[in-house]
C-alpha positions as CSV (number, residue, x, y, z in Angstrom):
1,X,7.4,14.9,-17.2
2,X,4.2,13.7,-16.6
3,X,3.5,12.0,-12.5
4,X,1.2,9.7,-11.5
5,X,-0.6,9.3,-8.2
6,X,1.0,8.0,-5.5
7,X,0.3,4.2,-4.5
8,X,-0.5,4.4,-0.7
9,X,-0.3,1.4,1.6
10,X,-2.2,1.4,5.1
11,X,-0.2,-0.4,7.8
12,X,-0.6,-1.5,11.8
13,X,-1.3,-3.8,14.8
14,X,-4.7,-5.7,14.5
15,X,-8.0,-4.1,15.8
16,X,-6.3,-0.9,15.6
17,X,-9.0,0.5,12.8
18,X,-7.0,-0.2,9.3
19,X,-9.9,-1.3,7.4
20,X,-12.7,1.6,9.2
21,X,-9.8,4.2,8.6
22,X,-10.0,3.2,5.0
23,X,-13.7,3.1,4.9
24,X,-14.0,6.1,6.4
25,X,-11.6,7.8,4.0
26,X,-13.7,6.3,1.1
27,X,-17.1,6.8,2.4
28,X,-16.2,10.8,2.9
29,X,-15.2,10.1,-0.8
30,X,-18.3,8.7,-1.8
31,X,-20.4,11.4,-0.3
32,X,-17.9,13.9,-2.1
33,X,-19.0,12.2,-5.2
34,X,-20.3,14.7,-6.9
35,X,-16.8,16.0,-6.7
36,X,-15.5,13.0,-8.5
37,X,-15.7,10.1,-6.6
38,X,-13.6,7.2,-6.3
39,X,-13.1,4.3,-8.4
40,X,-12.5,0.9,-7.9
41,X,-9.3,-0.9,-9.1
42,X,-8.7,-4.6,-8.6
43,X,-7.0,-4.5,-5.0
44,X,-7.4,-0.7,-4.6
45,X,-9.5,2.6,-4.3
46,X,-8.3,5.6,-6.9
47,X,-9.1,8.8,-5.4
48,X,-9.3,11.7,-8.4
49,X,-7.3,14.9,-7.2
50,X,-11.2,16.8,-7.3
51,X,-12.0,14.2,-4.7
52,X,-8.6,15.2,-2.4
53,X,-9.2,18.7,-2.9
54,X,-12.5,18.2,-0.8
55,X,-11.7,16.2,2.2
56,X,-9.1,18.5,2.5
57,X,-10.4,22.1,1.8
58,X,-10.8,23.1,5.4
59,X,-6.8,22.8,5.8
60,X,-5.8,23.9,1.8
61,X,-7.7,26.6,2.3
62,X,-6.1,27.7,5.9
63,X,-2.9,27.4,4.3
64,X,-3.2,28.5,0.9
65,X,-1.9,24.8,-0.5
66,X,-3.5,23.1,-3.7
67,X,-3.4,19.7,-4.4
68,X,-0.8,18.7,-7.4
69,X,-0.8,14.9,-7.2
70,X,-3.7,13.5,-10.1
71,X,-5.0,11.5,-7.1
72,X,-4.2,8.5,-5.1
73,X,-4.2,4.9,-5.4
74,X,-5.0,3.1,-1.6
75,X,-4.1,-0.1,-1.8
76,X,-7.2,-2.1,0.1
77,X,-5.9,-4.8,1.9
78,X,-4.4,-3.2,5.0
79,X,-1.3,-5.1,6.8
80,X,2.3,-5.9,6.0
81,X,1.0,-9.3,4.2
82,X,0.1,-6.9,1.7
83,X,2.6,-4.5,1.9
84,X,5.6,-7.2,1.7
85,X,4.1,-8.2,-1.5
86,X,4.0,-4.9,-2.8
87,X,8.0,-5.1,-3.9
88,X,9.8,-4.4,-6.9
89,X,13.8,-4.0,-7.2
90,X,15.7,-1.6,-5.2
91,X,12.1,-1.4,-2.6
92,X,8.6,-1.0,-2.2
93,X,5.9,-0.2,-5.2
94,X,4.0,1.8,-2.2
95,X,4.9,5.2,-2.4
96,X,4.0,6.0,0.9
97,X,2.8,4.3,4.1
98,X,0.2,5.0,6.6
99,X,0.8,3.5,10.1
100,X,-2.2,3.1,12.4
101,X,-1.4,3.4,15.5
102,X,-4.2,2.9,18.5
103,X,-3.9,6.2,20.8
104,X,-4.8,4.7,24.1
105,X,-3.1,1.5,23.6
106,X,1.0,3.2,21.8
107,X,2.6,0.6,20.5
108,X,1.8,-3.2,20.1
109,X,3.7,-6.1,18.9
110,X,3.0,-5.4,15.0
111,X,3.7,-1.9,15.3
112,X,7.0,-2.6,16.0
113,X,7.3,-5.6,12.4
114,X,5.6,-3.0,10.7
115,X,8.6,-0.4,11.7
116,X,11.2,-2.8,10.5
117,X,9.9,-3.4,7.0
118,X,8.7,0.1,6.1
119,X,12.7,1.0,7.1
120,X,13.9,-2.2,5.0
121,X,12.3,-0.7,2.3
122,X,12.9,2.6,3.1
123,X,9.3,3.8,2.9
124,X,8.5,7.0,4.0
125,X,5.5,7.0,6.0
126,X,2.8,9.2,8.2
127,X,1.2,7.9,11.3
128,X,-2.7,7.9,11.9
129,X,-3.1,8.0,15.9
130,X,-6.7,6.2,15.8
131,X,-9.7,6.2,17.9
132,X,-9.3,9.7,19.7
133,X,-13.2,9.2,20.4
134,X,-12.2,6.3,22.9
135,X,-9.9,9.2,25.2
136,X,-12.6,9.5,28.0
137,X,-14.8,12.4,27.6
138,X,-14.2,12.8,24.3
139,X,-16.8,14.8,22.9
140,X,-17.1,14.1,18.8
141,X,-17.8,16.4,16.2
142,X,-18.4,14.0,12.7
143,X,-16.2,14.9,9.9
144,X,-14.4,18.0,11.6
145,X,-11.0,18.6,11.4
146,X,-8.8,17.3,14.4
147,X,-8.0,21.0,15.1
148,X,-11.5,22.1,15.5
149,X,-12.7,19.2,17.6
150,X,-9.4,19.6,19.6
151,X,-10.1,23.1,20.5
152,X,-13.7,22.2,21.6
153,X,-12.8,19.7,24.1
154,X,-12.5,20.3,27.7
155,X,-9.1,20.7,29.2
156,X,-9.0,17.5,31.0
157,X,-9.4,15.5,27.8
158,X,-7.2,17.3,25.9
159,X,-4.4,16.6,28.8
160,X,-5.4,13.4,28.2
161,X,-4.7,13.3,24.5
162,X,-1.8,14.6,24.6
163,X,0.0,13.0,26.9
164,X,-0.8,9.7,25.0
165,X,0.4,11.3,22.0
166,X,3.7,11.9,24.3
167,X,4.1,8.4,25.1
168,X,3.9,7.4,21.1
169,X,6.8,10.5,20.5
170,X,8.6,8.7,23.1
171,X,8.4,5.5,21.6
172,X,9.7,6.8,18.2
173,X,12.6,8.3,19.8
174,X,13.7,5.4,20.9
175,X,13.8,3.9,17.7
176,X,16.1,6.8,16.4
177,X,13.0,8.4,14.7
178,X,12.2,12.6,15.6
179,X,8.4,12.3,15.3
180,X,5.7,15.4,16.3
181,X,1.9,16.4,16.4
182,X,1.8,17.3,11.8
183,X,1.1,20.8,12.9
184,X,4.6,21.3,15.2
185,X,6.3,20.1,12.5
186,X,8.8,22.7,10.3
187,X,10.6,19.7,9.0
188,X,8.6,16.6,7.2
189,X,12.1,15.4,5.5
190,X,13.4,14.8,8.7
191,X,10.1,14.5,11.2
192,X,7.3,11.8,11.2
193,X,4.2,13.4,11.2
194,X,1.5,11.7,13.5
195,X,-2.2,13.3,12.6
196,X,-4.6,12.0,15.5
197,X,-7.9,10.5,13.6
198,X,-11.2,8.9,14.3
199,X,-11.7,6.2,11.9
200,X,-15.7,6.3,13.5
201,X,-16.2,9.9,13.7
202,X,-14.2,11.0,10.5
203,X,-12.3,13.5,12.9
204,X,-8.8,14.1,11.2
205,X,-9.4,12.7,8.0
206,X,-9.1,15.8,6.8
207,X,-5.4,16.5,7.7
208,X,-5.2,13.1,7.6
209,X,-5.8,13.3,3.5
210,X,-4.4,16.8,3.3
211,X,-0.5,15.5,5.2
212,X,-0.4,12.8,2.8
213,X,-1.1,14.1,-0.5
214,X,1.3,17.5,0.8
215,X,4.0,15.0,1.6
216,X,3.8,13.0,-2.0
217,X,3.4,16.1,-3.9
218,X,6.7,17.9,-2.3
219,X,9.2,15.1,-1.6
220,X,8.5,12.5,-3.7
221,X,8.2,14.2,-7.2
222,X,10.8,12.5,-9.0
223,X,9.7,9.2,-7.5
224,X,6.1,9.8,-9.4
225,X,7.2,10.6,-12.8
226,X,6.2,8.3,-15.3
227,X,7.2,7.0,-18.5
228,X,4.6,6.4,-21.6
229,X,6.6,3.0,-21.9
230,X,5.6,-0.7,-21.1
231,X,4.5,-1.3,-18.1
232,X,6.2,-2.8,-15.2
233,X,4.4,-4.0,-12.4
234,X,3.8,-6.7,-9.5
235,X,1.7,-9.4,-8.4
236,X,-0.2,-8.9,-5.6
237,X,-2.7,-12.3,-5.6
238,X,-3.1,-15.1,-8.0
239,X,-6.7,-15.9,-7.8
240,X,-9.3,-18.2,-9.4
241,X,-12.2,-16.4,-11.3
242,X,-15.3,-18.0,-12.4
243,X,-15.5,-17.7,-15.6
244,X,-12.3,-16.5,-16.2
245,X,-10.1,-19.4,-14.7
246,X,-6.7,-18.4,-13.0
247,X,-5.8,-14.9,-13.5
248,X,-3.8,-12.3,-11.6
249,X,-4.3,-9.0,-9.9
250,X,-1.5,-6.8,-10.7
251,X,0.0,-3.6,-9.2
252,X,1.0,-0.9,-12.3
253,X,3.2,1.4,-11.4
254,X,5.1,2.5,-14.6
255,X,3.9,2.7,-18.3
256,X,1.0,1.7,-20.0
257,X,-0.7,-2.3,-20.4
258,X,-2.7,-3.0,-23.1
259,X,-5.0,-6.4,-24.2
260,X,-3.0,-8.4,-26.2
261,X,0.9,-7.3,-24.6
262,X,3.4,-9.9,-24.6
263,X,4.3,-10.5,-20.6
264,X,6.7,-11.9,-18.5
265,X,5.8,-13.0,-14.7
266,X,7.7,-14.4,-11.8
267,X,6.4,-18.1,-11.5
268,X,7.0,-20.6,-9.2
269,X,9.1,-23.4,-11.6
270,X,10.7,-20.4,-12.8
271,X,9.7,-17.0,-15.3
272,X,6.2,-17.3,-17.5
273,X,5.3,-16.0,-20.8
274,X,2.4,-15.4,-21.5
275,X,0.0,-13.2,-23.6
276,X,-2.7,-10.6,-21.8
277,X,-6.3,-11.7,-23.0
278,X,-8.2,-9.6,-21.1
279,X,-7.5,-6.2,-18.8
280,X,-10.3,-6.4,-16.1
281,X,-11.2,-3.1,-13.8
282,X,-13.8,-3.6,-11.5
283,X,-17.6,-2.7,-11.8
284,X,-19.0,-0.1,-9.9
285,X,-21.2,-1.7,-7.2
286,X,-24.2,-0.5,-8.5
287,X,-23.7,-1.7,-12.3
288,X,-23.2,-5.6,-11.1
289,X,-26.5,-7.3,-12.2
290,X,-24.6,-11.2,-11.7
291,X,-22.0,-12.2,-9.1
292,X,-20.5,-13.6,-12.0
293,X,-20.4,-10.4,-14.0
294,X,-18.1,-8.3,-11.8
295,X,-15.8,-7.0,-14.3
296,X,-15.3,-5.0,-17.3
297,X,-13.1,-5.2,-19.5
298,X,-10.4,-2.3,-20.8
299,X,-8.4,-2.1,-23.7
300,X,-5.3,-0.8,-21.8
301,X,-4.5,1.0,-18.5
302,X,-1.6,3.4,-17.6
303,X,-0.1,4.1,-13.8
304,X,-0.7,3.3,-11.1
305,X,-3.3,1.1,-11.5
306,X,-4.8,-1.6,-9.6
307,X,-5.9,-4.5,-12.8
308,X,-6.6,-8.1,-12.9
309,X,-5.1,-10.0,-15.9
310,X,-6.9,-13.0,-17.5
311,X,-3.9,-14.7,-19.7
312,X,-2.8,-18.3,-19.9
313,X,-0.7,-20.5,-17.9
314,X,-1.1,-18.4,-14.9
315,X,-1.5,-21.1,-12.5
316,X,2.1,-21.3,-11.4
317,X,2.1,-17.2,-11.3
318,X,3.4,-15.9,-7.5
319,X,2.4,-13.7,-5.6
320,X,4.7,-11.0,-5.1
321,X,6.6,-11.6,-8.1
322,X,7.2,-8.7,-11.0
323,X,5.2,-8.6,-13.8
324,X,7.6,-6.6,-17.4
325,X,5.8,-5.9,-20.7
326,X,7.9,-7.4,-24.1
327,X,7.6,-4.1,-26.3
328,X,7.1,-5.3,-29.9
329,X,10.6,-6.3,-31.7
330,X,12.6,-6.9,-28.2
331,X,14.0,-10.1,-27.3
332,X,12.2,-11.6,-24.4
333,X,15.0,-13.4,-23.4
334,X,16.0,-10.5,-21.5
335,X,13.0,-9.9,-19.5
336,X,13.3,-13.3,-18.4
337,X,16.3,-13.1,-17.2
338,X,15.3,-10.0,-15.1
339,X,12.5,-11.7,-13.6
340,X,14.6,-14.9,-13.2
341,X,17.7,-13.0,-11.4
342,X,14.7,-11.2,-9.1
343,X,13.3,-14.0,-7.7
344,X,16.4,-16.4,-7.4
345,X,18.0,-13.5,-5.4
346,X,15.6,-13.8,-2.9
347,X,15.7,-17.7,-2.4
348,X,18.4,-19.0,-0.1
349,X,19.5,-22.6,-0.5
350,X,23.3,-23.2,1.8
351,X,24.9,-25.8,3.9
352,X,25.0,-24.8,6.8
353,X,22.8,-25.5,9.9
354,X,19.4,-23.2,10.1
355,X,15.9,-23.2,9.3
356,X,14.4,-24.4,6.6
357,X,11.2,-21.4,5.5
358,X,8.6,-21.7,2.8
359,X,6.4,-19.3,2.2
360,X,3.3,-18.4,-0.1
361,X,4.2,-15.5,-1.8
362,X,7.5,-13.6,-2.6
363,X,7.1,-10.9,-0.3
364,X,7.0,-12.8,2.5
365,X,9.7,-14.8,1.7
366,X,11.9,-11.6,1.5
367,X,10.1,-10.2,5.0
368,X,11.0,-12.9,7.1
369,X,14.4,-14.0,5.9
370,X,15.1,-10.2,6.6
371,X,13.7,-10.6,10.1
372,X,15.3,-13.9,10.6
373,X,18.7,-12.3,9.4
374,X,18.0,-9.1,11.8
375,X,17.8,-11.6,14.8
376,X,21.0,-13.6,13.6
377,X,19.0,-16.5,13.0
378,X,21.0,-19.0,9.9
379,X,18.4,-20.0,7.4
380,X,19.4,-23.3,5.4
381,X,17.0,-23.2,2.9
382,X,14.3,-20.5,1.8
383,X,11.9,-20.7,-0.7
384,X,8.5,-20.4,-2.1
385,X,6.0,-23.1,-2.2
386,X,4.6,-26.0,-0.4
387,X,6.8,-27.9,2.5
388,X,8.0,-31.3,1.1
389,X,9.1,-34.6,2.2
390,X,13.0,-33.4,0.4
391,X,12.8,-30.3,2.3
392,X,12.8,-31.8,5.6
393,X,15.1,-35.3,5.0
């Protein structure tokens, strides 16, 4: 059976160096272009397997390993926002999660939320100890691998880094989770691998990059095999388009969309049907001659894929919500009542005394009524949308 690249979602405290981390990532991309490249998808970065197999050559070819995934997907926006809205039945659409964790500072406040949800999800993920150029007397070498740089620093400083790396272990073990340094590691079913990185040096992306796909490809097999079916997917931001008027930018992670596909979305007043007029992919940056002109459009896209949908009657569409195909000749009835039963599972209405929580988007509904549960707090009423004068009277 044919997979499909993993969907890959970056996680962390603020200022900890999501967004460089992923520029960095895509930047060594870009100048591995000739390679392959990376292409934009509507709320993420597609990295071909010819583009992997370049970052990480200095470890694959230490090791003897080859890169089996056809690439990944990297979702862009970093932070659990983004992740919570990346859900579908039974867990996450991200495959696979990478924690940033700041090396000097361990673990912060958000470190801890993001913990909590990529367990409520059960999400496997790898952690990225950041900014190992801050460790005084850190002496950087751009683009080398960790192990390289690590070996050329003087003693002191590599004391330095790894009892900071010590205090993170620690941290984990008292959560319950065995973590290690990726290259102690025998075990990755049962050990979270930490790779220390530079997000402003490049140092470690290449074991960063190398962990990651090794991890998808071995473990996670079955999870990546696709069907040639209609496509299910999920909303990860309604957004107004000039041009274009309301449209959607959708997660695909099984089967194939195509212009013209009967679909059924989560909506706020309840499921939408609608009809896909347009599959838009981003332009490459250097093809958009008007601001206005920044997509292009695609007869039909298979997973995972990063798309924005211009259909009607999208403006009640939520963030958050799944998205099903109608194949020709099946009733849609059904798929409503999928998409209904989804998203009224998730809203809370009860008599008893609590909190009343509305959110924006789906995901975050479900993230903090699960927190709220977690710290037996009673929720009265939970839904999405604006607060109103009935809510509160």
């Amino acid at each position: 059976m044919p997979i499909r690249q993993p969907i890959v979602c970056v996680l962390g405290h603020v200022d900890t160096g999501k967004t460089l981390l992923l520029d960095k990532i895509r930047k060594t991309s870009v100048q591995a272009r000739e390679a392959g490249g990376i292409t934009q998808h509507i709320g993420a970065s597609f990295f071909p397997l010819e583009t992997l197999e370049e970052i990480s050559a200095p470890i694959l070819r230490r090791i003897g390993g080859k890169v089996k995934v056809p690439g990944l997907l990297v979702v862009d926006t970093p932070g659990h926002e983004a992740f919570a809205n990346l859900r579908r039945r039974g867990g996450a659409v991200a495959d696979i999660a990478i924690l940033v964790i700041d090396i000097l500072k361990g673990f912060e406040a958000q470190t801890y939320e993001c913990i909590e949800i990529l367990k409520a999800r059960r999400t496997p993920f790898i952690v990225a100890a950041n900014k190992i150029d801050r460790i005084p007397g850190w002496r950087p070498f751009p683009n080398s691998t960790f192990i390289e740089s690590y070996k050329k620093q003087d003693p002191y400083v590599q004391r330095a880094l790894d009892e900071n790396l010590y205090k993170i272990i620690g941290k984990f073990s008292e959560l319950g989770f065995k973590s290690d340094q990726f290259n102690r590691i025998r075990d990755f079913t049962r050990t979270v691998a930490i790779v220390p990185t530079s997000a402003k040096t490049g140092e470690g992306i290449p074991e960063l990059v190398a962990v990651l796909t090794g991890l998808t490809q071995q473990y996670l097999r079955t999870r990546l095999e696709v069907t040639k079916g209609p496509a299910k997917g999920t909303i990860l931001e309604v957004k107004e388009e000039v041009g274009l008027g309301v449209t959607i930018n959708v997660i695909i992670y099984d089967g194939i969309l195509k212009k013209g596909d009967t679909i059924v979305i989560g909506g706020r007043q309840g499921p939408i049907i609608t009809s896909v007029r347009a599959v838009l992919l981003p332009k490459p940056l250097d093809e958009i001659r008007d601001p206005r002109d920044k997509f292009s459009s695609v007869e039909e896209v298979s997973a995972a894929a990063g798309v924005k949908i211009a259909a009607p009657n999208l403006d009640d569409a939520l963030a958050g919500a799944p998205l099903y195909v109608v194949p020709p000749g099946e009733p849609v009835e059904k798929y409503v009542r999928e998409v209904s039963e989804e998203v009224e599972k998730l809203r809370i209405s009860t008599d008893i005394e609590g909190v009343i929580l509305k959110t924006d988007a789906l995901g975050s509904l479900e993230a903090i009524a699960e927190s709220l549960r977690r710290n037996n707090i009673p929720i009265r009423f939970a839904d999405v949308g604006d607060v109103s004068k009935r809510d509160i009277t």
